[in-house]
N, C-alpha and C positions, 0 to 999 in steps of 0.2 A: 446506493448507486450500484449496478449489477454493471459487468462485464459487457454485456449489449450495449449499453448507454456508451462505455467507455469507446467502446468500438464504434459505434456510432461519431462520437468525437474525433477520436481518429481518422484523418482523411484521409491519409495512408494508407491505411487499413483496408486489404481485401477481405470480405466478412465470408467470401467461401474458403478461404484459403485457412481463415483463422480458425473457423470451424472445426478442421479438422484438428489444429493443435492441443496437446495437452496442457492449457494455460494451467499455472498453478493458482490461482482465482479462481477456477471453473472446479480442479478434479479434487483439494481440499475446503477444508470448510471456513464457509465464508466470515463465519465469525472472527478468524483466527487475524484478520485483515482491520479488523474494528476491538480491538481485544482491549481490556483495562490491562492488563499483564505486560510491565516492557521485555520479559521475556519472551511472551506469544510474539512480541510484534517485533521483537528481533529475529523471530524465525520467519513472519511472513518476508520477511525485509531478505534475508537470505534464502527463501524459496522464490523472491521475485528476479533475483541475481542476472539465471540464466535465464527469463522470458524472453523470447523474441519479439514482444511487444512492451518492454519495459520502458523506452522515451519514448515513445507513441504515450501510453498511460499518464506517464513525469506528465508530461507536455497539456496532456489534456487536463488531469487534478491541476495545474496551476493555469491555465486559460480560465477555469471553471473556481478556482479557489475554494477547493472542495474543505472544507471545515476539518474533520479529524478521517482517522484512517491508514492503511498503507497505499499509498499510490505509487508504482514505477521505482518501486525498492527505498520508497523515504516515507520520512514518518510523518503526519501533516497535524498539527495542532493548532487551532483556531485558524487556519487559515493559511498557515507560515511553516515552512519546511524545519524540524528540529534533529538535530544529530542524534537523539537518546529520549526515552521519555521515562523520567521520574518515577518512580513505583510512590504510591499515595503514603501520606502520611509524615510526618516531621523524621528529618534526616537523626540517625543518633546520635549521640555526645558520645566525643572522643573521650577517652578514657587518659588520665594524664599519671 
């Protein structure tokens, strides 16, 4: 899903006006927004903070139920908004 599409969704959304902004979507890399790393995808969550298009975004990944991703500063797993996402692999045993 590109930024056009989102804006597209957005009906709010003035697409000359947004044009000019520097979305943080648009000027880093779009990977960092689809990332396996919950580190990456807690810095896209924190560079989508300040958008001015951040519940515009929210709004439209869940009308749209967009599957994984950052959308509008949350994190979307299978469908469903998650506070953090897991780093792969079995949690380690506490040491007692």
């Amino acid at each position: 899903m590109t930024v056009e599409c989102v804006l597209e969704s957005c009906l709010s959304a003035d697409r000359a006006a947004t044009a000019r902004l520097d979305l943080p979507c648009q000027v880093a890399d779009a990977d960092l927004w689809f990332a396996e790393d919950p580190r990456d995808l807690e810095r896209a969550k924190a560079m989508c903070a300040e958008c001015p298009l951040r519940s515009q975004c929210l709004q439209a990944a869940l009308d749209r139920s967009e599957p994984w991703g950052v959308w509008g500063g949350e994190i979307f797993e299978r469908g469903a908004v998650i506070a953090r996402k897991r780093p792969r692999g079995r949690p380690r045993k506490n040491v007692a």
